[in-house]
N, C-alpha and C positions, 0 to 999 in steps of 0.2 A: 504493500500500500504506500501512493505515495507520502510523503510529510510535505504538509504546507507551512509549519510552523516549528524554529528551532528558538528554544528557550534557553539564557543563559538561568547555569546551577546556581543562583545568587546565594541560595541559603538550602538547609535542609526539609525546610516547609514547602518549596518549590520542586523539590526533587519527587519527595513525598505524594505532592499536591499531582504531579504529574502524571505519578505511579497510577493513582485512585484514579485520576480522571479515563487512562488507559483501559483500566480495567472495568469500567465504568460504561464507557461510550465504545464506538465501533474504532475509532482516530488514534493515530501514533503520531509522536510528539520528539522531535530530536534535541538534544542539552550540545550547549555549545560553549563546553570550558575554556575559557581564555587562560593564560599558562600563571597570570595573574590571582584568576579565581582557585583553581587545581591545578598542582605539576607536583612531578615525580619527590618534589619536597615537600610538598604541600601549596598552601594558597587562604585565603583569605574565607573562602565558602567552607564554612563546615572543619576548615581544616582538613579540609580529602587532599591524599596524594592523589596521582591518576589512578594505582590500583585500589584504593577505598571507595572511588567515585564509580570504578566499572563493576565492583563487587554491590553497593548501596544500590544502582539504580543497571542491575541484570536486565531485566526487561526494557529498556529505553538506549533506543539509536544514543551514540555518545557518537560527535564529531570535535575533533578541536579545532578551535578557532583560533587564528592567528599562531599557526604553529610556526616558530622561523627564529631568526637571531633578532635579539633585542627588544623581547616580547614579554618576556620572564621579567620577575621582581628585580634581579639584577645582568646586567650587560652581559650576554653570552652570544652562542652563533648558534645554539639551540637544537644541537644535533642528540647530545644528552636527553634533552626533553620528546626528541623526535623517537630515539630509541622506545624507552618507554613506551611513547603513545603505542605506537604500532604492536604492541604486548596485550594492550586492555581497551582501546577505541574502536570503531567503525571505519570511520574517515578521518583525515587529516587536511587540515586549511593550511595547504601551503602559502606564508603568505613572508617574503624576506621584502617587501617592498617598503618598509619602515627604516630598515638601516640600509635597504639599497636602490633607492626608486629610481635611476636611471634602466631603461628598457631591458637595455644590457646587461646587465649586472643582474638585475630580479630576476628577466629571463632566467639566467645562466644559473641561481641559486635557487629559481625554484625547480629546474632539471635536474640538478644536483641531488637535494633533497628528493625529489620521487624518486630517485634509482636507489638512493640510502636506504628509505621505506621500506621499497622492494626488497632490498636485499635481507633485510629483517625478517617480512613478511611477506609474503608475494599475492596473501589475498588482500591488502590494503587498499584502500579507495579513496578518492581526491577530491579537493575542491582546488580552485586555483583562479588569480587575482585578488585583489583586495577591495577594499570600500574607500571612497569619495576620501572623504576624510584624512587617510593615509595619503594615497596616491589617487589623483585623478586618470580615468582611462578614456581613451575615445574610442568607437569601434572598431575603429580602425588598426588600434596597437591590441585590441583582444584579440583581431584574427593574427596577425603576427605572431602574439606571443602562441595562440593554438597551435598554427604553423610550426612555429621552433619548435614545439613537444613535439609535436606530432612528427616534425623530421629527425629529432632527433632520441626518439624515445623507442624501443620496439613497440609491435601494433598490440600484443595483447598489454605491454604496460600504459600505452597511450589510454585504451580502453578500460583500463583501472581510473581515470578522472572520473568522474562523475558531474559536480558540481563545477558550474562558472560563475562567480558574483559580477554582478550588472550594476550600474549605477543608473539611479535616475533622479538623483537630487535629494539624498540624505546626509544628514551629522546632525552631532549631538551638542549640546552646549546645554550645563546647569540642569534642568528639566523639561527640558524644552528641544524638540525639533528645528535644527535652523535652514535645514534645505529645504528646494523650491521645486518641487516637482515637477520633472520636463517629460511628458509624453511622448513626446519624438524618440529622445534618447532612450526611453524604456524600449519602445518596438523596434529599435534601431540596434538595443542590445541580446535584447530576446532570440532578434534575428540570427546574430551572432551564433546563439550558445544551442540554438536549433538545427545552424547548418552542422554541426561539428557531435550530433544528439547529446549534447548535456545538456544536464535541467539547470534552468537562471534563477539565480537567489542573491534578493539582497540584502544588505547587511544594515542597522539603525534601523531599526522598523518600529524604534519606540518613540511615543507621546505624538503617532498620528493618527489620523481615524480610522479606525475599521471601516468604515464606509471607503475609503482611500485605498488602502489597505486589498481591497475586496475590488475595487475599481483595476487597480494594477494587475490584477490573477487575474480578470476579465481580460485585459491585453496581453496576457501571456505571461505571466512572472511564476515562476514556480514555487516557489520556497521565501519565506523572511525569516531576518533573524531578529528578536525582541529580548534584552537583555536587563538594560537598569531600568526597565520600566516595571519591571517584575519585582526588583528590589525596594522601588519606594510604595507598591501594593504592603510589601509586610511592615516597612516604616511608617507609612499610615495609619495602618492599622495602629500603630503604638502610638503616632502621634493622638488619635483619636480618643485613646482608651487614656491619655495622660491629662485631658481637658482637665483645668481646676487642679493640676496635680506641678505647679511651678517648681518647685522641688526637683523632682521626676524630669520633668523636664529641662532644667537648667545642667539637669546631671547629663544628660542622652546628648545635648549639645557638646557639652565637654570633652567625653568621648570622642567624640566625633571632629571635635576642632583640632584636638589633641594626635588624632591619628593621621594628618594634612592630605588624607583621600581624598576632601575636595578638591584641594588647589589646579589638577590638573585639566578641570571640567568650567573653571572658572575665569574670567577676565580682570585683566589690576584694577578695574574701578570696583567690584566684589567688597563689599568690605566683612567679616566676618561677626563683630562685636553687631552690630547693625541687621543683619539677616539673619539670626539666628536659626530660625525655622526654615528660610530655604538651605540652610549651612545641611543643616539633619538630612533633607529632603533631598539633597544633591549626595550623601554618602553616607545614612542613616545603617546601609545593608552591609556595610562595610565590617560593621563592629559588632554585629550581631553574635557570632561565634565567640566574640574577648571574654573572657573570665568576670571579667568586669562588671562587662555587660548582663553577663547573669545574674551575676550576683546582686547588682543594684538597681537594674531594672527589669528584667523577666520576672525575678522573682517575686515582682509584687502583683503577677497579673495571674491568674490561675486560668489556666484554657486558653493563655491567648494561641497557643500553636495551633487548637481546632481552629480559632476565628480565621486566624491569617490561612489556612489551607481553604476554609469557606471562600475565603474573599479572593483567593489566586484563583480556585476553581471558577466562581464565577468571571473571569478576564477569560479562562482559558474557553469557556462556553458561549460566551459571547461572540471569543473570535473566530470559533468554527460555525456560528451561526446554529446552536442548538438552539430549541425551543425548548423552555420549562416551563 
């Protein structure tokens, strides 16, 4: 069956929330580890290495996302984290265009990397390019870089790609979507990933509408990836439950300011002392997993893990267009 919809593992409620929903409805649902959230050391969700993460969620497609050098919590070339994956994942997002975005260079490292894969695993399977955001592509340099796999790759490993990411005017900034949606380049990129049969998938698919959302599959898109937008559903949920509770709240800031996860999502006019609630709100999922955090704020909510799996299941039912 295909998957229309790859969720980042933000937290273990989202993992969880995903499992139920699976087993629940008819729909499969892919996690899209960034090496940030889970890697072979661990990560910030749950604290899963990659084998705690394909062990917790057996049943659900696991792809990583942005697999490649300088991806990880600190400066590597990411071959280490490559090994692993190919141990305990589905697919692998080759994506070195972060520390090498000239043509040439990416090209060459994400050829590189599939043959490593390979030789690990030989049933591994691919995504390849990256999102707006990173590297800008035109359609033009997608078929290129197909082309170079594809000439320079054997046919049965050519046919281990799977996945192409297409732009059509996504990034992320604070809470908010800042691209601008270009329908040309959607069908322009579709085109692309259909002459070569891989399915098109794109990546920031959060804080825009399902109506939108559902507009783009209409033109052909195959697959989105939805990640922090998953995370501020369970920071919600807290902020929600702390109403009247200034204390609680001034602690859940603190955290949060303390851990400088926002800053990268942020612009110099941001001021922190000033936005306190967008502060949470931009990396509230961040801190979920700290000791800390248990200790002083979960633990004064009893059930909130059932509310926040209610309230993910509801996003996820929404966006596959269930009726309750």
């Amino acid at each position: 069956m295909d998957i229309k919809f790859f969720i980042g593992p933000m937290s273990k409620n989202v993992v969880d929330s995903i499992r139920l929903f699976q087993q629940n409805t008819s729909k499969k649902i892919g996690l899209i580890p960034s090496r940030r959230q889970v890697d072979y050391t661990g990560g910030y969700a749950n604290h899963w290495t990659t084998a705690q993460l394909a062990s917790d969620a057996s049943e659900i497609t696991i792809m990583r996302d942005h697999g490649g050098p300088g991806q990880g919590a600190e400066d590597d070339d990411g071959y280490r984290s490559l090994e692993e994956d190919c141990s305990y994942f589905d697919f692998i997002h080759i994506d070195p265009w972060k520390k090498y975005p000239t043509f040439e260079e990416g090209a060459k490292w994400t050829l590189e990397m599939i043959q490593f894969c390979l030789s690990k695993n030989a049933k591994m399977q691919f995504e390849v390019g990256t999102e707006e955001a990173i590297r800008r592509f035109d359609p033009e340099e997608l078929v290129c870089l197909l082309d170079f796999l594809k000439g320079n790759l054997s046919k049965e490993a050519f046919l281990q790609i799977k996945y192409l990411v297409i732009q059509s005017g996504t990034s992320l900034s604070s809470n908010k979507n800042t691209g601008h949606f270009d329908l040309k380049r959607l069908k322009q990129m579709v085109a692309v990933a259909k002459a070569y049969q891989l399915k098109s998938k794109e990546h920031n698919g959060d804080y825009i509408s399902e109506e939108l959302i559902h507009h783009k599959m209409a033109h052909g898109l195959d697959a989105i990836n939805i990640a922090p937008e998953f995370g501020l559903i369970e920071t919600q949920t807290y902020l929600n439950k702390m109403q009247g509770k200034k204390a609680l709240f001034e602690r859940y800031w603190e955290l949060c300011f303390q851990s400088r996860k926002w800053e990268k999502w942020v612009g110099p006019e941001f001021n922190p002392q000033k936005e306190k609630e967008n502060l949470v709100k931009i990396c509230g999922h961040y801190v979920l997993s700290e000791p800390t955090f248990i200790h002083d704020i979960k633990s004064e909510f009893e059930e909130i893990d059932a509310l926040v799996q209610k309230n993910i299941t509801k996003k996820l039912t929404s966006l596959h267009q269930i009726e309750v």
